[in-house]
C-alpha positions as CSV (number, residue, x, y, z in Angstrom):
1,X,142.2,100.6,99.7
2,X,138.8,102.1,100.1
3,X,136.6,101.2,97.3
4,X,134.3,104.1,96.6
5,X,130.8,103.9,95.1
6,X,129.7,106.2,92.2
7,X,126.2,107.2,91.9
8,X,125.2,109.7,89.2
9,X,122.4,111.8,88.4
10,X,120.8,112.0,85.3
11,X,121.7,115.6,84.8
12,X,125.6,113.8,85.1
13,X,126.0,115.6,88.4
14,X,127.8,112.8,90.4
15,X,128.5,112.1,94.0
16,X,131.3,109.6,95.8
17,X,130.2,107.6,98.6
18,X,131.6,105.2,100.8
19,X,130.1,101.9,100.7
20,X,129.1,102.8,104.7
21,X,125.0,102.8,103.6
22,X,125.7,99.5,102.3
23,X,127.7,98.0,105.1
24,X,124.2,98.8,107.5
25,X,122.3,97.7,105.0
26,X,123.9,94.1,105.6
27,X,123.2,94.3,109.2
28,X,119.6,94.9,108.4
29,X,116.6,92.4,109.5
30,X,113.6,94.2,109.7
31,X,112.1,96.8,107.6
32,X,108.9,97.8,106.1
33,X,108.3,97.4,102.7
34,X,108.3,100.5,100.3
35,X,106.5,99.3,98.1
36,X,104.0,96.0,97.4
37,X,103.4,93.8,94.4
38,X,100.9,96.5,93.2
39,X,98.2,94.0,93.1
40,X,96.0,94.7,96.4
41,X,96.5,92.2,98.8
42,X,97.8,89.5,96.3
43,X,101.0,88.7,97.2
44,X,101.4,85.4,95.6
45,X,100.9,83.8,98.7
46,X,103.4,83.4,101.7
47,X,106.0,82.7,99.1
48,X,105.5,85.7,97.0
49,X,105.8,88.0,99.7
50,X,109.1,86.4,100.8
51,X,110.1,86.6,97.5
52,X,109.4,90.2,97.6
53,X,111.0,90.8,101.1
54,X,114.3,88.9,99.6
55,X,113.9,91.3,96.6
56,X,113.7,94.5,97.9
57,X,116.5,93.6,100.6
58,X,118.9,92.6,98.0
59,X,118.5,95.1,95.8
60,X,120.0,97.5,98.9
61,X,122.9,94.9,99.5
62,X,120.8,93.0,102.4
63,X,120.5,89.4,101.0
64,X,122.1,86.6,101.9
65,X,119.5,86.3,104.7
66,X,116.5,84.1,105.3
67,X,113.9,86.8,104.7
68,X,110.5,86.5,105.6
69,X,106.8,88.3,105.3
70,X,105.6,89.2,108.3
71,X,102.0,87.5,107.6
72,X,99.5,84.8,109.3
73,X,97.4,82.2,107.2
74,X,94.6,80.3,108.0
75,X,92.7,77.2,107.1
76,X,94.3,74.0,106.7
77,X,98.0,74.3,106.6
78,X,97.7,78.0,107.9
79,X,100.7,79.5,109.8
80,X,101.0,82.5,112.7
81,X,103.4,85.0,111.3
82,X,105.3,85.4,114.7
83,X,106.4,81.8,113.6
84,X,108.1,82.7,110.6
85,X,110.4,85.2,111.4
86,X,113.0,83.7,113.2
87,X,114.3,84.4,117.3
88,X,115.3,88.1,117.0
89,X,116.7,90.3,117.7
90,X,115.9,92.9,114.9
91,X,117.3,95.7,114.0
92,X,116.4,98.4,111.3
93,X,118.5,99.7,108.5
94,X,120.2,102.5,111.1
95,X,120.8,100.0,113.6
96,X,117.9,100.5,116.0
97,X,116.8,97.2,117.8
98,X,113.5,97.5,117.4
99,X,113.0,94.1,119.5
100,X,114.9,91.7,121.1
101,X,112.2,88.7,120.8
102,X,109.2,87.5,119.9
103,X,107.5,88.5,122.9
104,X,109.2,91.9,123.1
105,X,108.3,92.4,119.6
106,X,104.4,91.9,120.5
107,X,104.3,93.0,123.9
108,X,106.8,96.0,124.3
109,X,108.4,96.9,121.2
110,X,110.4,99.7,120.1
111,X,108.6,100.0,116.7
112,X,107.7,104.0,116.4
113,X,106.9,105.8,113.3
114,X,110.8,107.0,113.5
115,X,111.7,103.5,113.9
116,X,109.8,101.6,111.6
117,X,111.8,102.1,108.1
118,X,111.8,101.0,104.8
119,X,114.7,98.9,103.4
120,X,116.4,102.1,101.5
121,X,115.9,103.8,105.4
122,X,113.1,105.6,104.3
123,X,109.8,106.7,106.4
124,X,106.3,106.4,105.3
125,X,103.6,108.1,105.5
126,X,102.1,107.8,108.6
127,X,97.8,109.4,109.7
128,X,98.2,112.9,109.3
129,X,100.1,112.6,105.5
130,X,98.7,112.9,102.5
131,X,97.8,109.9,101.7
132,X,97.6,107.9,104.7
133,X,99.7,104.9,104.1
134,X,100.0,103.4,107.9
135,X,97.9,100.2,107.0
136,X,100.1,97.2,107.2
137,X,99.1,94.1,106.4
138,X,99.5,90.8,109.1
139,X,96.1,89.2,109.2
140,X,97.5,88.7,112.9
141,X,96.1,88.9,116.1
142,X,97.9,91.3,119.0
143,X,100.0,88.4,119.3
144,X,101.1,87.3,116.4
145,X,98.8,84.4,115.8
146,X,96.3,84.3,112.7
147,X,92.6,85.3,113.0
148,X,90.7,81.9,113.7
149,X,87.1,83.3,113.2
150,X,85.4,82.6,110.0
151,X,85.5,85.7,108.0
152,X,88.3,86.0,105.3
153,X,91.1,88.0,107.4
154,X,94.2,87.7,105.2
155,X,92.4,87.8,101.4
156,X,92.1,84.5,100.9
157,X,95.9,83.9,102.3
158,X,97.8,86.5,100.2
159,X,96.1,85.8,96.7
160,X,93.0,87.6,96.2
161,X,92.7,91.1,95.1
162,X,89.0,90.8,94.4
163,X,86.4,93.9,94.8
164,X,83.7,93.0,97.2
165,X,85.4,90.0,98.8
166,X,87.5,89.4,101.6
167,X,89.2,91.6,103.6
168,X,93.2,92.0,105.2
169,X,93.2,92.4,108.9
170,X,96.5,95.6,109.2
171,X,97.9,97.3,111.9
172,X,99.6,100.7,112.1
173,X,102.6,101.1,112.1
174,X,102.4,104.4,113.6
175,X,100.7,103.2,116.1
176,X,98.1,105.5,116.0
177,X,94.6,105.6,114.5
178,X,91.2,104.3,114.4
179,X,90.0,100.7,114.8
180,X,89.3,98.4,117.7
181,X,93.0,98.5,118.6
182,X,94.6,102.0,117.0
183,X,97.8,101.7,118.7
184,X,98.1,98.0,117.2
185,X,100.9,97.7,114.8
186,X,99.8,94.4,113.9
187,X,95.7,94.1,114.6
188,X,94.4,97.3,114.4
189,X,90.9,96.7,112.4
190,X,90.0,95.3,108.8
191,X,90.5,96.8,105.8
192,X,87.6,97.4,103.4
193,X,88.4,94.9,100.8
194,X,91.5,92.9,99.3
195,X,92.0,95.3,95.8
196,X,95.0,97.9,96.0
197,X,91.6,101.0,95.6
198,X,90.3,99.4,98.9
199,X,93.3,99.2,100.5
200,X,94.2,102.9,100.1
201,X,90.2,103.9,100.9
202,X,91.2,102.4,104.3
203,X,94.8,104.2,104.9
204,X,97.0,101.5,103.4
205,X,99.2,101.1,100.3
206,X,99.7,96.9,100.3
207,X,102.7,97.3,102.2
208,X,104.4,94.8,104.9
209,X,106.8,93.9,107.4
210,X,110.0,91.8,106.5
211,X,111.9,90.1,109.3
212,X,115.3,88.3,108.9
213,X,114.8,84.5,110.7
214,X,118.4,84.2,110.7
């Protein structure tokens, strides 16, 4: 027997649904988030914005899965983000591989502005939307690895959303842009500073990728 989802407006003008959405939700493992913690580039660290990956996926029917934040570190202990997200391949929310590895994924991807959607299948806005929301954080290099320089690339690893200090190295997910590498969907340039106000004066919104390692 089918088993049919009821979803209902607030003006109690309902609609039945199959539970279809939900069964590609559950093949899911990649998705940008639609939204971030709302602090800047504060994420609570590496673990917060797993936690927030595993948070938005579930709340779609995607869990069950070892999410993680697309996201480098540095300094003692620091990580490369193409390290924590698992073998691939990955596939968005309406089945689209969007790579089959980790060095498809930074060498020839399939990630597009069509292809790169949120976890409810979603787009966002992209350059040439008001407002600009294509800034993604990584604080990655082209491939993958974190930033090894001295400046502060990734806001003091995920937990700084101080004015004046620090800054997030994005890419664009639309691949398109300005920067030292506009096409970049991981390292396109530096954002201005690490507070949500700088990260929207620069085209972002705090948002980032989530990858399913398993």
């Amino acid at each position: 027997m089918r088993i049919l989802q009821l979803s209902c407006t607030l003006t109690l003008l309902c609609v039945l649904s199959t539970p279809s959405a939900f069964a590609q939700a559950s093949q899911m493992t990649f998705f940008l988030t639609s939204s971030g913690p709302g602090d800047g580039a504060n994420l609570g660290g590496l673990s917060g914005a797993d936690t927030h990956c595993e948070s938005l996926a579930g709340a779609i029917g995607a869990g069950g899965k070892n999410w993680r934040a697309y996201l480098s570190t540095t300094g003692p202990g620091g990580v490369n983000a193409r390290d924590r997200i698992g073998r691939g391949p990955w596939q968005n929310i309406e089945g689209t591989v969007v790579a089959e590895n980790v060095d498809q994924l930074h060498f020839e991807n399939y990630l597009t502005k069509e292809s790169v959607l949120n976890e409810k299948g979603g787009m966002t806005n992209g350059r040439g939307d008001t407002p600009n929301q294509h800034d993604i954080l990584t604080g990655s290099y082209l491939d993958g690895t974190a930033i090894s320089d001295s400046d502060d690339t990734t806001c003091s690893n995920w937990a700084s959303s101080a004015d004046g200090t620090g800054s997030a190295m994005v890419g664009h997910f639309d691949r398109t842009g300005g920067g030292a590498n506009p096409a970049s969907w991981n390292s396109a340039h530096g954002s201005r500073g690490c507070s949500q106000a700088n990260l929207q004066a620069t085209g972002g919104n705090g948002y980032f990728y989530c990858f399913a390692s398993n």
